[in-house]
LOBA-39176 format. One record per residue (C-alpha): residue in three letters; chain; x negated, y negated, z. Coordinates in steps of 0.1 Angstrom, whole numbers. Each point is the difference from the previous one (the first is absolute). Layout:
BEGIN
@code->ALA; unit->A; xx->X; yy->Y; zz->Z .
...
//
This chain:
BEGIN
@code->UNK; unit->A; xx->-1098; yy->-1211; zz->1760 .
@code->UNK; unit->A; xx->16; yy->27; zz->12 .
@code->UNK; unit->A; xx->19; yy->8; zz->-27 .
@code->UNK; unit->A; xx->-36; yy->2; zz->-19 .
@code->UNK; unit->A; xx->-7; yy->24; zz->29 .
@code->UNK; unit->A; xx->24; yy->27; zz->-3 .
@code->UNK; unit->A; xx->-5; yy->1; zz->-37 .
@code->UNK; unit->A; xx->-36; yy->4; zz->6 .
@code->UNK; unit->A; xx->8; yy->32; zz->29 .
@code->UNK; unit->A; xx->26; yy->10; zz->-27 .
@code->UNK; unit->A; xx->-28; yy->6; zz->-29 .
@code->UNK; unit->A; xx->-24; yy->14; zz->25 .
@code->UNK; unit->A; xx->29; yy->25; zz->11 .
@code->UNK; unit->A; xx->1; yy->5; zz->-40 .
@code->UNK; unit->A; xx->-35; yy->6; zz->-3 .
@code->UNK; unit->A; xx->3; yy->30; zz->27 .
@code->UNK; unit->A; xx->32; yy->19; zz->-7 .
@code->UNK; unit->A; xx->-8; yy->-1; zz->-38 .
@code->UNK; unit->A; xx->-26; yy->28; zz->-2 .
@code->UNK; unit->A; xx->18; yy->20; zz->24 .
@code->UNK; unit->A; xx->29; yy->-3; zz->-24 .
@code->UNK; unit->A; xx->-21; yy->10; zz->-31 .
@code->UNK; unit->A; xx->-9; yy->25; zz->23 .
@code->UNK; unit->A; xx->32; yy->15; zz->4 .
@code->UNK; unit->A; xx->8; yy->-1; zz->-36 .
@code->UNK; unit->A; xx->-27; yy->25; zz->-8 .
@code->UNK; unit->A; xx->8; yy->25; zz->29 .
@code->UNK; unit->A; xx->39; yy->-2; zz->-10 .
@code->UNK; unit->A; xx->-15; yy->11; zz->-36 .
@code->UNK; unit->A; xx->-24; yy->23; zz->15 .
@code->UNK; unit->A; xx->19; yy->20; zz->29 .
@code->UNK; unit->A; xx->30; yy->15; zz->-23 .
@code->UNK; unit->A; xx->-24; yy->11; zz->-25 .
@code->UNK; unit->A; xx->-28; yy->19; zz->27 .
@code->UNK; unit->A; xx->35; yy->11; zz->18 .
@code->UNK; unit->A; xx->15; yy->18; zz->-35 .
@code->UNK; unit->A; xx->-35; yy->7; zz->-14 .
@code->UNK; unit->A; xx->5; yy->36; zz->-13 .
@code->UNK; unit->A; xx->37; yy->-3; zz->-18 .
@code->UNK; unit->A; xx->-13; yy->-32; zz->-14 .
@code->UNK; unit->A; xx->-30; yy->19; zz->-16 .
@code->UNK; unit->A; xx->23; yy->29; zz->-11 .
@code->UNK; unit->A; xx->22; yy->-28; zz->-13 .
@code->UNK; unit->A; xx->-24; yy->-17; zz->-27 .
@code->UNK; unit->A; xx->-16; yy->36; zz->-10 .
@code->UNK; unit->A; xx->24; yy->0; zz->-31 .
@code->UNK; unit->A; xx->12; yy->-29; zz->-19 .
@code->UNK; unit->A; xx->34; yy->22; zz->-1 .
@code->UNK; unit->A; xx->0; yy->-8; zz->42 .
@code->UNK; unit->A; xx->-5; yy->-32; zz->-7 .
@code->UNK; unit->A; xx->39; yy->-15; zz->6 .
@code->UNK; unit->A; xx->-4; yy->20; zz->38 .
@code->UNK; unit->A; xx->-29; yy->-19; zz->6 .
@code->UNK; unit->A; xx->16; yy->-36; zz->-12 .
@code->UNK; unit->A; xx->30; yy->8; zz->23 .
@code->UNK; unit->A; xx->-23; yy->5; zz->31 .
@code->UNK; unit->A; xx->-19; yy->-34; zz->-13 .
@code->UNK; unit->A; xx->32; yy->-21; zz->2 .
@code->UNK; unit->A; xx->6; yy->11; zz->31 .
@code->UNK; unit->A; xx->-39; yy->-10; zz->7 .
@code->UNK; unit->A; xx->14; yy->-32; zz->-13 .
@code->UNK; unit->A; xx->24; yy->-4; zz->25 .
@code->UNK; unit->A; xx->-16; yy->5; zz->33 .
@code->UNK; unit->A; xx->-31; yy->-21; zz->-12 .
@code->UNK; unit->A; xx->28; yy->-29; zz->-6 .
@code->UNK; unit->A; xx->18; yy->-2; zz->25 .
@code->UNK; unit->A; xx->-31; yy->12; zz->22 .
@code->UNK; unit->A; xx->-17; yy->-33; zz->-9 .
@code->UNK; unit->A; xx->30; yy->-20; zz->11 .
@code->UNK; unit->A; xx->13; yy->-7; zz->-36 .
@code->UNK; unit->A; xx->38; yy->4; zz->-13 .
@code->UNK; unit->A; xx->1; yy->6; zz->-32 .
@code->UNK; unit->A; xx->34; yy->-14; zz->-19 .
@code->UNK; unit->A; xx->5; yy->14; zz->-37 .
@code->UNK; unit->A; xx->25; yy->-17; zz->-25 .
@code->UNK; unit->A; xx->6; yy->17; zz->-32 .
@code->UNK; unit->A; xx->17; yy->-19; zz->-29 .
@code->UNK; unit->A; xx->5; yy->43; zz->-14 .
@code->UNK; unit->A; xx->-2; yy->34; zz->17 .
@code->UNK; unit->A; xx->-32; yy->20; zz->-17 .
@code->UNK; unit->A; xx->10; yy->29; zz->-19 .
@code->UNK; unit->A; xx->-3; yy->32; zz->17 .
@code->UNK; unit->A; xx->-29; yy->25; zz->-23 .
@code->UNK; unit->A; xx->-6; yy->-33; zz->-17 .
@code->UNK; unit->A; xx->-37; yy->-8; zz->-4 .
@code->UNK; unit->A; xx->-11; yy->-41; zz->-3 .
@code->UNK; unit->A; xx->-28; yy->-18; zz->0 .
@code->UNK; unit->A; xx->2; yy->-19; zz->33 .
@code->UNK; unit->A; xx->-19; yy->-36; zz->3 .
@code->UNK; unit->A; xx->-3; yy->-21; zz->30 .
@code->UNK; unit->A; xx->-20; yy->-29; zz->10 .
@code->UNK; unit->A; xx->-28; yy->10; zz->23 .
@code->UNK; unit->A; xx->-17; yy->-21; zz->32 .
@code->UNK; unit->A; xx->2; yy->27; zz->28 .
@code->UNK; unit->A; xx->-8; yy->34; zz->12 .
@code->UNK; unit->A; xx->33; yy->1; zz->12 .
@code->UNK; unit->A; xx->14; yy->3; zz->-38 .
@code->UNK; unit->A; xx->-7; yy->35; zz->-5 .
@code->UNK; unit->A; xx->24; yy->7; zz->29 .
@code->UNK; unit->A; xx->27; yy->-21; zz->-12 .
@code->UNK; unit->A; xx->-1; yy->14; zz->-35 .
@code->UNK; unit->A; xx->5; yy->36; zz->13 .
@code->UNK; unit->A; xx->28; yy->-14; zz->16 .
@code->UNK; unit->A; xx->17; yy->-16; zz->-30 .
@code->UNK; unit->A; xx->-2; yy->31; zz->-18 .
@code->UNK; unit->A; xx->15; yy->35; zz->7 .
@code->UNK; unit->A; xx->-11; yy->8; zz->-38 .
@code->UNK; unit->A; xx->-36; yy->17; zz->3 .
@code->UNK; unit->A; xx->-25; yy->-23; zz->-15 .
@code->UNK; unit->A; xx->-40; yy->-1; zz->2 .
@code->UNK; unit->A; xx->-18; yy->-32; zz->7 .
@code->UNK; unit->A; xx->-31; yy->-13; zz->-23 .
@code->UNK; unit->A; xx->-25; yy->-17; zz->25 .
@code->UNK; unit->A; xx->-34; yy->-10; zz->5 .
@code->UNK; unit->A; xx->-23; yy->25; zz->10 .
@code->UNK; unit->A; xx->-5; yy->-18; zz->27 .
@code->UNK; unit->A; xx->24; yy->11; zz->23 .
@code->UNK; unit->A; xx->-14; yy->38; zz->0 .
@code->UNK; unit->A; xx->-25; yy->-14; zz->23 .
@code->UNK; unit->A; xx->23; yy->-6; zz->27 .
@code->UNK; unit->A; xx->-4; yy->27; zz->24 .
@code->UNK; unit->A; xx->26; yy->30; zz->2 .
@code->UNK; unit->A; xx->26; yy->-18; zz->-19 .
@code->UNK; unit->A; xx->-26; yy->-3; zz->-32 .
@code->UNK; unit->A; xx->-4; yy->38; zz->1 .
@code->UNK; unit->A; xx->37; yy->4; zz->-9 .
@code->UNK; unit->A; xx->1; yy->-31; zz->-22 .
@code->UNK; unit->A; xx->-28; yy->10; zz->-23 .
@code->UNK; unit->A; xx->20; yy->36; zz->-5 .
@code->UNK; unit->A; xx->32; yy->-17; zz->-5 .
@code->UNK; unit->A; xx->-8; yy->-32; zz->-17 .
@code->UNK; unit->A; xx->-14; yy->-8; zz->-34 .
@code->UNK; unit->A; xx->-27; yy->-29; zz->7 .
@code->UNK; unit->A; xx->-17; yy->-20; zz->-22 .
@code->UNK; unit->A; xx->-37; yy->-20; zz->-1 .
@code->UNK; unit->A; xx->11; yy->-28; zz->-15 .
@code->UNK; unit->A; xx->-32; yy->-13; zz->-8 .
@code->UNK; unit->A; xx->-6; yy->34; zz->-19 .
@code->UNK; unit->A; xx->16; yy->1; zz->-34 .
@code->UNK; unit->A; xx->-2; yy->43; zz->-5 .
@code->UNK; unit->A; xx->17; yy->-3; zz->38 .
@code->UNK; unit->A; xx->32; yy->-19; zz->-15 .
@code->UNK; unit->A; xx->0; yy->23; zz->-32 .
@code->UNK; unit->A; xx->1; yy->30; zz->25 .
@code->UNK; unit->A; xx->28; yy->-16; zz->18 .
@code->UNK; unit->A; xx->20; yy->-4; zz->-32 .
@code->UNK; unit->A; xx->-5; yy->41; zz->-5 .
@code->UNK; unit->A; xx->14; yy->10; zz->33 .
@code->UNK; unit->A; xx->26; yy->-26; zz->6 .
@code->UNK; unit->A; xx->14; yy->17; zz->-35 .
@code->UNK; unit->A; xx->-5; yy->34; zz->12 .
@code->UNK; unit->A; xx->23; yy->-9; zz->34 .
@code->UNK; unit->A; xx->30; yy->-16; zz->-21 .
@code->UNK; unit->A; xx->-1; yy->30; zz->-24 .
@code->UNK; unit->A; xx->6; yy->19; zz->38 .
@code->UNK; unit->A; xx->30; yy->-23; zz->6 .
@code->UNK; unit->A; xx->-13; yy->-18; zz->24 .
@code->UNK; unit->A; xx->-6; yy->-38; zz->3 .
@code->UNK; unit->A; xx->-30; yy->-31; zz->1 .
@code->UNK; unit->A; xx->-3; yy->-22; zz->23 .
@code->UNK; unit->A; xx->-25; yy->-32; zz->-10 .
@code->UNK; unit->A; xx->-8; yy->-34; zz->14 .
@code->UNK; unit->A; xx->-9; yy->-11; zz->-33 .
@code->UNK; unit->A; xx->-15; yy->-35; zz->17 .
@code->UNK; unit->A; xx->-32; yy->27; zz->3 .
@code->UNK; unit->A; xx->-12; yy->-9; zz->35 .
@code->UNK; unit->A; xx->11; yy->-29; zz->24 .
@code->UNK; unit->A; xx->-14; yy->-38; zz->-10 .
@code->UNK; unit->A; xx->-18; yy->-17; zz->28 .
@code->UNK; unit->A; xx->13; yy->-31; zz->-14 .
@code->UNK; unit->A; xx->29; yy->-7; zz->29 .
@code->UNK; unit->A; xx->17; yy->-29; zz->-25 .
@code->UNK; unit->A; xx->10; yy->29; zz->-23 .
@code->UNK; unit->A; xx->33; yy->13; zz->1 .
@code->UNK; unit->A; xx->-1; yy->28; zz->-27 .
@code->UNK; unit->A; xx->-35; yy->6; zz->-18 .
@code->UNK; unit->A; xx->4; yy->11; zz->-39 .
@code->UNK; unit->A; xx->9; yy->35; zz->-7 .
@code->UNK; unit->A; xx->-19; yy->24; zz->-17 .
@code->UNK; unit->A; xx->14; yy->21; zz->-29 .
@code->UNK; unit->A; xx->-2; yy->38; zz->11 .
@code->UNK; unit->A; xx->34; yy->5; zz->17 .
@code->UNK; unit->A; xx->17; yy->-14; zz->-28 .
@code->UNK; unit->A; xx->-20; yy->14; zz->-27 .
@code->UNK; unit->A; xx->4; yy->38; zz->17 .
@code->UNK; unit->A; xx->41; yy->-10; zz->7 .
@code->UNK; unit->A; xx->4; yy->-4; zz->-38 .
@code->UNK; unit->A; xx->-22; yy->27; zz->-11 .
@code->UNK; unit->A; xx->21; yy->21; zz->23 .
@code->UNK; unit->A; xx->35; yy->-19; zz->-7 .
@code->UNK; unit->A; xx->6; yy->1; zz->35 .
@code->UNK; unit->A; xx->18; yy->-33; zz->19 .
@code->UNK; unit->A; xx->-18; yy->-23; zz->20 .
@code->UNK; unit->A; xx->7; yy->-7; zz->33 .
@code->UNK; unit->A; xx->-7; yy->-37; zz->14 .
@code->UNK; unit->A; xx->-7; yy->-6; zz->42 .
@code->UNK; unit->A; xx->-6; yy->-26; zz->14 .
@code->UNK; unit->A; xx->-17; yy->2; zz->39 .
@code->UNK; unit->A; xx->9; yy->-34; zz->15 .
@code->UNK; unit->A; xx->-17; yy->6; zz->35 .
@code->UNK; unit->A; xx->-30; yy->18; zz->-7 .
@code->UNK; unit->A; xx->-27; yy->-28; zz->-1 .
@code->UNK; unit->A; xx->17; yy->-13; zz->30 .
@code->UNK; unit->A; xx->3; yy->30; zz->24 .
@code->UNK; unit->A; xx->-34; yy->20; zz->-4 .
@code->UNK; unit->A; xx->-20; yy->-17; zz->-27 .
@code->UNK; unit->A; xx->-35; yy->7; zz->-10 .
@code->UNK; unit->A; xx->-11; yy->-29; zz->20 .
@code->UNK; unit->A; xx->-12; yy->13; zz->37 .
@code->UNK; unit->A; xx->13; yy->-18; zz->22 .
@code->UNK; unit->A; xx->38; yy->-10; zz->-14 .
@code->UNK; unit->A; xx->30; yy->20; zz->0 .
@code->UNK; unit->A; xx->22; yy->14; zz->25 .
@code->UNK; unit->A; xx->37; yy->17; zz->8 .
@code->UNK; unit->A; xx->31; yy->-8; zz->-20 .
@code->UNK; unit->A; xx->23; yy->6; zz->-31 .
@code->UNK; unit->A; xx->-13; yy->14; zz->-33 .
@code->UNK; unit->A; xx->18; yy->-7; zz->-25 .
@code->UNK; unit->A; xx->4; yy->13; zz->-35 .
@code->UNK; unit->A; xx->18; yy->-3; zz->-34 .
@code->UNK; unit->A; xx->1; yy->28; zz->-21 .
@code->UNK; unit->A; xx->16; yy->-14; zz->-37 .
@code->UNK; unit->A; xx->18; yy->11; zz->-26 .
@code->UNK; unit->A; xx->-20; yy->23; zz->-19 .
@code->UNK; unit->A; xx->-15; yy->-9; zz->-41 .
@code->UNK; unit->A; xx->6; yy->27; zz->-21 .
@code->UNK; unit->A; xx->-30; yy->7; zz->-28 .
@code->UNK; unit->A; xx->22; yy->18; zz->-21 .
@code->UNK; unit->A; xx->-8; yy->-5; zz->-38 .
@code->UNK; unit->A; xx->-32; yy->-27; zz->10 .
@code->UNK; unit->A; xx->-36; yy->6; zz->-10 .
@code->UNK; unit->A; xx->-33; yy->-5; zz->14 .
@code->UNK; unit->A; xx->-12; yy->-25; zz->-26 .
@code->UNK; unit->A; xx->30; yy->-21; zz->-2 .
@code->UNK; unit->A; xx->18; yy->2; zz->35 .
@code->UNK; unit->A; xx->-22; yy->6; zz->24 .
@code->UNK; unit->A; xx->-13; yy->-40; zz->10 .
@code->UNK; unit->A; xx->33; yy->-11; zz->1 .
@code->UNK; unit->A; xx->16; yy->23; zz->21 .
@code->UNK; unit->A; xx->-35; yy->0; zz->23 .
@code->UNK; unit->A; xx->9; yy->-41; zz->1 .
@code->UNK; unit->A; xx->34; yy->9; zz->5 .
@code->UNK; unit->A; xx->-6; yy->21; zz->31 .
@code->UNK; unit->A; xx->-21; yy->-28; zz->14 .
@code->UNK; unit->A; xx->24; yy->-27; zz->-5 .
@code->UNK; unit->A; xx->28; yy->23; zz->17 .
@code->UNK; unit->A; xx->-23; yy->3; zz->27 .
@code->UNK; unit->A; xx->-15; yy->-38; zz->4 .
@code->UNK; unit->A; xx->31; yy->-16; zz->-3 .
@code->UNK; unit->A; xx->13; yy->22; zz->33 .
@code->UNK; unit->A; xx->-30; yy->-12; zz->17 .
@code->UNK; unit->A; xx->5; yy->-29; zz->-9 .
@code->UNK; unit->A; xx->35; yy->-8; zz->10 .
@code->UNK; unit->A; xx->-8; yy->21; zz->37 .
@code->UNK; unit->A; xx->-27; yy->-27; zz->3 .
//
């Protein structure tokens, strides 16, 4: 009886501090961009400004993190090349994995994400100028994607896709299929793929309300997959299933 009683207090305790907490997550993403307003907006005038403004974002990255109580721990099995442009795909079940990607990368890259996200106050002003999103229940919206994702690589810089597209409410799901646009764009491009795998995502702020909290953030950035010499229509499902099972099986074995 009375342990069933401080697990009831405990939940109700949970039940208050979590909206606080979500709370906080949005001012630690709001404050640094009202605060640095003006050279963020001079910043993303010019696409040529754009590795300036990725700089100040990691360090965005940063102080959201470890604001929010969450260390994040990196492993890499390879050092990324410096001026070297990938495609960069990562499973996706938080918020929180935007910052942790700027983290894993020094390289300048520019996310594809749903359009979503633009509504976000102060931080979607910035994302939509920055970002290329997609409606991903509009075809002509995934064909315009394709046209300016190229247009970025041919500037050197690189993608970064959660090619699950979107988070599955389906909790029993470890890794949801992929879909073919990061690899197909990788290839066409002939630029590596990078594989990373977020352990602690789902587990520290998931997209359910009222779970989460502080701790460790892992990640495993992996060896990248050279494209060199594939093509679209005979390389590009197995190195997308490829990818996946890189990623999975890490999940799997942390699990």
């Amino acid at each position: 009886m009375i342990n069933s009683s401080i697990f009831d207090n405990l939940k109700w305790i949970r039940y208050i501090l979590m909206p606080l907490y979500r709370v906080w997550f949005y001012l630690l993403m709001g404050i640094p961009i009202l605060i640095f307003f003006p050279l963020l907006l001079i910043l993303t005038i010019s696409e040529k400004t754009y590795p300036l403004f990725f700089k100040v974002a990691r360090l965005w990255a940063v102080f959201v993190l470890y604001g929010m109580g969450f260390w994040p721990s990196i492993k890499r099995a390879e050092p990324m090349k410096k001026y070297q442009s990938y495609m960069l795909v990562a499973n996706h079940t938080s918020m929180s994995d935007i910052m942790m990607m700027l983290l894993i990368s020094k390289n300048p890259f520019v996310f594809v994400g749903k359009k979503e996200l633009a509504k976000i106050p102060v931080f979607g002003f910035f994302y939509k100028r920055t970002c290329i999103l997609v409606d991903r229940n509009n075809p002509k919206s995934r064909t315009e994607v394709f046209n300016r994702a190229r247009k970025r690589m041919q500037d050197g810089v690189s993608i970064c896709i959660f090619p699950e597209g979107g988070v599955t409410d389906d909790l029993n799901i470890v890794l949801d299929t992929f879909k073919d646009g990061a690899f197909r764009l990788a290839i066409e491009h002939q630029i590596p793929v990078l594989p990373v795998t977020l352990f602690d995502s789902k587990k520290r702020f998931p997209f359910y309300f009222f779970k989460g909290g502080p701790g460790i953030m892992r990640a495993q950035v992996h060896t990248a997959l050279e494209t060199t010499g594939m093509n679209v229509n005979g390389d590009k499902v197995r190195l997308r299933e490829k990818v996946r099972t890189i990623i999975l099986h890490s999940l799997e074995k942390e699990s």
